[in-house]
C-alpha positions in Angstrom: -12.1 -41.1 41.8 -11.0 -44.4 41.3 -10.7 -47.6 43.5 -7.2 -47.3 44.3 -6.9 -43.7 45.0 -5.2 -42.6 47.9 -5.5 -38.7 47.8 -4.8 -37.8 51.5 -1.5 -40.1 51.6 0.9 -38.7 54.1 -1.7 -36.9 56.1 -1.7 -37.9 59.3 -4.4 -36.5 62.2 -5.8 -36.9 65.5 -9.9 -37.4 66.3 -11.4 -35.4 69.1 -14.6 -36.6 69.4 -15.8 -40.4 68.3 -19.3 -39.2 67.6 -21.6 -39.9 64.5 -19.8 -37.1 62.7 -16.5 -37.3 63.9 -16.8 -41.2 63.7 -17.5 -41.1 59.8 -15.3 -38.3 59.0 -12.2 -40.6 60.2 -13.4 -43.8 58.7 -13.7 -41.6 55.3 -10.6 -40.0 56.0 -8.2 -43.2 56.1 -10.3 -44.8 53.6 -8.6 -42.0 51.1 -5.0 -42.6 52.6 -5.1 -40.4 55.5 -3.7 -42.1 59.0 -5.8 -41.5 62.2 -3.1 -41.5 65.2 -5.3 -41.2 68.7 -8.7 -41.0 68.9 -10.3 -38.8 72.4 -13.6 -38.9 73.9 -14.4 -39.0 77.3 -12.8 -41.2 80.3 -13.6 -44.3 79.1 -15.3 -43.9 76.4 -16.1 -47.4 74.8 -16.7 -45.6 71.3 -13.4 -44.1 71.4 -11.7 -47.3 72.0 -13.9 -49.5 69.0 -12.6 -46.7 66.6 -9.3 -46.2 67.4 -9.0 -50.6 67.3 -10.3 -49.9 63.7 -8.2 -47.7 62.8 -5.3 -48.9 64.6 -4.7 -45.9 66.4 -4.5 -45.0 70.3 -6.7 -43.9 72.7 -6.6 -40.9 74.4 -8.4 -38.2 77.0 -10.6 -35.4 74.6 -7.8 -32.8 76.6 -4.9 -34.9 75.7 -4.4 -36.6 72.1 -1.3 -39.0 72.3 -0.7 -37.6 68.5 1.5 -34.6 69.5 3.1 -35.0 65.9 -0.4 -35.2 64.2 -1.0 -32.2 62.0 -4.1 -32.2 61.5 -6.5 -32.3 64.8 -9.9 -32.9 63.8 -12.4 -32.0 66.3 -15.9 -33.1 66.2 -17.7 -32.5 69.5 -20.9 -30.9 70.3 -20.8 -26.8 69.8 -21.1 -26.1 73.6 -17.7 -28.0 74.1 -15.6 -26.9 71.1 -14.1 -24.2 73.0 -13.7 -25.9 76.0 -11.5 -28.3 74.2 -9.5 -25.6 72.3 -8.6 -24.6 75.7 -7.3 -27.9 77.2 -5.5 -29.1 74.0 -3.9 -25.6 73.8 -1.8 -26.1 76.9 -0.7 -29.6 75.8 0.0 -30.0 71.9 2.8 -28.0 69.8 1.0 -25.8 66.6 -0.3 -27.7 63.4 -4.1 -27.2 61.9 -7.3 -27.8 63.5 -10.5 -28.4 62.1 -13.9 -28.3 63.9 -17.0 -29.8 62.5 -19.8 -27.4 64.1 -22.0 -25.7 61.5 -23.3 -22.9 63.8 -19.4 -22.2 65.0 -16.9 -19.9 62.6 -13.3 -20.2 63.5 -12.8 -18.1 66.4 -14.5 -21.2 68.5 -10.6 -22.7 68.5 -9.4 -19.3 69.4 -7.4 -20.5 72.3 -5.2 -22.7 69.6 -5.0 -19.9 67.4 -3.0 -18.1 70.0 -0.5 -20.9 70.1 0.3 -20.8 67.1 -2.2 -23.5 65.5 -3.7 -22.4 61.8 -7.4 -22.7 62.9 -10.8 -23.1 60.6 -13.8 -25.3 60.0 -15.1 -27.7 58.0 -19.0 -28.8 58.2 -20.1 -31.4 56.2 -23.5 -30.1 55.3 -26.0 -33.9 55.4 -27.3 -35.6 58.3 -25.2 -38.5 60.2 -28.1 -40.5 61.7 -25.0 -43.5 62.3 -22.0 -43.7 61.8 -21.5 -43.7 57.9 -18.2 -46.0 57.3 -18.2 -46.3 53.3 -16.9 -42.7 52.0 -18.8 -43.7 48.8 -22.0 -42.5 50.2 -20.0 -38.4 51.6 -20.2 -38.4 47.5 -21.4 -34.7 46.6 -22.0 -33.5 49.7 -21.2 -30.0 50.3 -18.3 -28.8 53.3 -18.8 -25.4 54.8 -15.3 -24.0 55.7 -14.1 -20.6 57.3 -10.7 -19.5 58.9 -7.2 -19.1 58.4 -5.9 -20.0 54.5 -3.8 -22.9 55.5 -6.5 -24.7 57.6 -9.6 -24.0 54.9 -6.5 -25.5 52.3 -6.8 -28.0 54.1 -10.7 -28.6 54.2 -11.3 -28.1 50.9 -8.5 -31.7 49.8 -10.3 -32.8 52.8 -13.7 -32.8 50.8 -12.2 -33.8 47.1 -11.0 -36.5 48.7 -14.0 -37.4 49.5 -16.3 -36.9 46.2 -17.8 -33.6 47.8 -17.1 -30.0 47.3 -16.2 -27.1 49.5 -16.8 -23.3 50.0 -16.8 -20.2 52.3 -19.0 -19.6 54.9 -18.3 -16.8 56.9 -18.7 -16.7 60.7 -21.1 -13.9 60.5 -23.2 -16.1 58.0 -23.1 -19.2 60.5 -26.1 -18.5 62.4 -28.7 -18.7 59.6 -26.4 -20.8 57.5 -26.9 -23.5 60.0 -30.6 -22.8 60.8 -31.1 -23.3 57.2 -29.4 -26.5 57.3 -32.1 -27.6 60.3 -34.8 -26.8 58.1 -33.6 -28.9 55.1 -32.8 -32.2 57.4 -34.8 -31.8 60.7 -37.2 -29.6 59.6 -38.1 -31.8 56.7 -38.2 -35.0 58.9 -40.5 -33.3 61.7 -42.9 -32.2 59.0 -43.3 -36.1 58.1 -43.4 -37.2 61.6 -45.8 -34.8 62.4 -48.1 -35.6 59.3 -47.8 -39.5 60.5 -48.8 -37.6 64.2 -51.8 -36.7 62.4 -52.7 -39.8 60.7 -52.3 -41.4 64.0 -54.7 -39.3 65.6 -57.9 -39.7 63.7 -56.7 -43.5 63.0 -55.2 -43.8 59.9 -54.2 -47.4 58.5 -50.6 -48.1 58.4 -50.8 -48.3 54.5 -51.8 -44.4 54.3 -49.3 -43.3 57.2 -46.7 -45.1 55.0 -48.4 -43.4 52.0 -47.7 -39.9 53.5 -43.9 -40.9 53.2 -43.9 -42.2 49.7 -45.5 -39.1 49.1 -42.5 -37.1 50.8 -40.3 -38.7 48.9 -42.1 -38.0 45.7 -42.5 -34.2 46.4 -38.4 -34.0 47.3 -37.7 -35.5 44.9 -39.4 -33.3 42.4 -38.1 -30.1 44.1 -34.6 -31.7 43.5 -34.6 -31.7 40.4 -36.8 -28.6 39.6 -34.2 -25.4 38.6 -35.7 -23.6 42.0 -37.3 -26.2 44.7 -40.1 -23.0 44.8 -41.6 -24.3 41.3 -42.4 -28.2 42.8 -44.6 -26.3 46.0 -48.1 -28.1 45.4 -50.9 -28.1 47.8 -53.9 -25.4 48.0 -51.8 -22.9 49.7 -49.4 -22.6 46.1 -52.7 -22.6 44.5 -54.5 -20.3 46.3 -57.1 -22.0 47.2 -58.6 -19.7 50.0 -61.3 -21.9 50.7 -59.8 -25.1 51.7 -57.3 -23.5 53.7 -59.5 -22.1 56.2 -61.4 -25.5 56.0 -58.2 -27.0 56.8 -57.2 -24.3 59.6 -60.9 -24.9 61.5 -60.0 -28.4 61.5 -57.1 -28.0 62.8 -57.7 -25.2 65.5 -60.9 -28.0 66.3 -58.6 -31.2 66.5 -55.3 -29.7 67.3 -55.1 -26.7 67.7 -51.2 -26.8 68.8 -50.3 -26.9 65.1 -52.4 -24.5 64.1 -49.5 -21.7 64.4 -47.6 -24.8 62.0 -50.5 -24.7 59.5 -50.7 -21.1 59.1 -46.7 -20.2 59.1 -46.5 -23.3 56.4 -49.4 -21.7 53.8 -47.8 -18.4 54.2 -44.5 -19.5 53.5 -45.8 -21.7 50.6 -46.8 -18.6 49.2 -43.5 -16.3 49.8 -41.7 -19.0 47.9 -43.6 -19.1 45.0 -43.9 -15.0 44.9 -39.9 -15.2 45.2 -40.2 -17.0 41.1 -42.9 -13.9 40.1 -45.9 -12.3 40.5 -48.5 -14.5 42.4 -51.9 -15.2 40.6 -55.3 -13.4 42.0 -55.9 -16.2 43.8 -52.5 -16.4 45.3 -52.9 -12.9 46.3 -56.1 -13.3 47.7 -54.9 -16.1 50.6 -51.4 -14.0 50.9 -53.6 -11.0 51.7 -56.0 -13.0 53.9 -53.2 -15.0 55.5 -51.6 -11.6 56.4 -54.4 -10.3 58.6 -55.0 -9.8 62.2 -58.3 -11.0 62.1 -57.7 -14.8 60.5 -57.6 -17.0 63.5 -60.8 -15.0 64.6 -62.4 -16.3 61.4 -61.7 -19.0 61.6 -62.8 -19.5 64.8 -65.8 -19.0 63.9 -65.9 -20.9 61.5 -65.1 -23.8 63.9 -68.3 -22.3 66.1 -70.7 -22.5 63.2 -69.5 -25.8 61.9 -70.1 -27.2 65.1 -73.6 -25.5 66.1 -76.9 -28.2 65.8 -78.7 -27.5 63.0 -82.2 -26.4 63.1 -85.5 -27.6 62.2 
C-alpha cells in the first residue's frame, strides 16, 4: 500500500470503547481514510476525551454514541460487557453494522442489535496491544478473526486490507479454543520467560544471564518462525529424549519449587506430542513419552530428591 492511500474513504464509524485495542483500531482506521464520529467509554472517561480530541470527534456515554448516522459501530470493550452494551445502544441508535473486537465472543454477543435490525459480526485482531499502537504500519500482516452476518464480515475483512493484514472465518463454535490458543502464543509465551527470569532470580542469577534467557527467547521464536512447522525448532532434552536429565531437572525442581513442577512436567510432555505430531518419535523419545505418561513419575522422582539429599556414608 502506498503512502497516500486512503482505502476506507467514506467510511464513517463510531468507537465504543477507548481501550488499548479499540484505541489503535481507530487511530489505524482514520489513518486509511476512515472518519471516527464519537468516541464512548465510561462517565468521564479522560481516555475517551484525548481520542476523540485526536481524532476530532465527540464524546459520548458507552450507551449512547452521538454518531446516530455512523455506519459502522466499532465496539471494543472487555468480553463481560459486550452484551451489556448491545443492549443499551440497541434502544438508542437506528440499524447499520457492528463490529466487536472480543476473540473468545462469535456474533451472537451483539444479539440485541441484531434484532433491530443491525448486520452484526466480529473482527479480532489476532497480536497483543500492550499500548496503544498509533502507526497502522506496525497492524502490517496481522491476522483478523471474523464471524457473523455477510455484510458485517464484508466489512471486516476491507477493514483488515486496509490495514496490511488479512482476514478469515472463525466460527463461534471455534471461539473458545481459538482464543485459548491465541493466550498460549502471546501470554503464554511471555509467562514462560517471566517465569524462567523467576527462576534465575531465585538461585541468584546475574542480570547478564537473566537477560540472556531472553535473547535466548528470541532466538528460539524466531527459529520456529521461520521453520515450515514451529514443532521442528523444539530443542531442549525433552525433544531429545534425554530421560535422564529430565528427572534431574524434575527433582530439582520438586526440591526448589516444587509449584512448577506440574509446569515442568506438562511442558516435557508436550515437547514431545509436538514433535510425534511431524513422525514417529525416536527410542529415546519414546522412552521419556512412556515414562512421562506414568502414574508412578512424581513418586520417582521423589525419591530421587530423598536420595540426593541423604548424607553420605563413611
Amino acid at each position: 500500500m502506498t503512502v497516500g492511500e486512503r482505502p476506507l474513504a467514506g467510511l464513517e464509524f463510531a468507537l465504543v470503547g477507548p481501550g488499548r485495542v479499540g484505541s489503535s483500531l481507530a487511530l489505524w482506521a482514520t489513518a486509511r481514510g476512515a472518519r471516527c464520529l464519537s468516541v464512548a467509554g465510561r462517565p468521564g472517561s479522560r481516555a475517551a476525551a484525548e481520542l476523540a480530541r485526536s481524532l476530532g470527534a465527540d464524546v459520548a456515554d458507552a450507551g449512547e454514541p452521538a454518531a446516530a448516522e455512523a455506519r459502522l459501530v466499532l465496539i471494543a470493550v472487555p468480553d463481560g460487557r459486550v452484551g451489556d452494551v448491545a443492549r443499551r445502544l440497541a434502544g438508542r441508535r437506528r440499524p447499520g453494522i457492528a463490529l466487536h473486537t472480543s476473540g473468545a465472543l462469535g456474533a451472537s454477543a451483539l444479539a440485541p442489535l441484531a434484532a433491530i435490525g443491525f448486520r452484526v459480526g466480529s473482527f479480532h485482531p489476532l497480536r497483543a496491544f500492550p499500548a496503544v499502537q498509533p502507526d497502522v504500519e506496525e497492524a502490517a500482516g496481522t491476522f483478523y478473526a471474523l464471524d457473523g452476518d455477510a455484510e458485517a464480515r464484508a466489512l471486516g475483512r476491507r477493514l483488515a486490507e486496509a490495514f496490511g493484514g488479512e482476514a478469515g472465518a472463525v466460527a463461534e463454535e471455534q471461539r473458545p479454543l481459538y482464543h485459548w490458543a491465541a493466550t498460549l502464543a502471546a501470554g503464554g509465551v511471555t509467562t514462560l520467560l517471566a517465569t524462567a527470569r523467576a527462576v534465575g532470580h531465585r538461585i541468584g542469577l546475574p542480570e547478564a544471564a537473566l537477560r540472556g534467557y531472553g535473547k535466548l527467547a528470541e532466538s528460539a521464536l524466531g527459529a520456529a518462525l521461520a521453520a515450515t512447522e514451529p514443532a521442528a525448532a523444539i530443542t531442549g532434552p525433552a525433544a531429545r529424549g534425554d530421560l535422564e536429565t529430565i528427572e534431574r531437572h524434575l527433582a530439582v525442581v520438586r526440591s526448589q519449587m516444587p509449584e512448577l513442577l506440574p509446569l515442568a512436567v506438562e511442558l516435557a510432555r508436550a515437547s514431545l506430542a509436538r514433535r510425534g505430531e511431524l513422525g514417529p518419535l525416536d527410542a529415546a523419545q519414546s522412552a521419556l513419552s512412556e515414562r512421562l505418561a506414568r502414574a508412578d513419575l512424581l513418586d520417582h522422582v521423589r525419591d530421587r530428591v530423598l536420595t540426593s539429599e541423604r548424607p553420605e556414608t563413611t
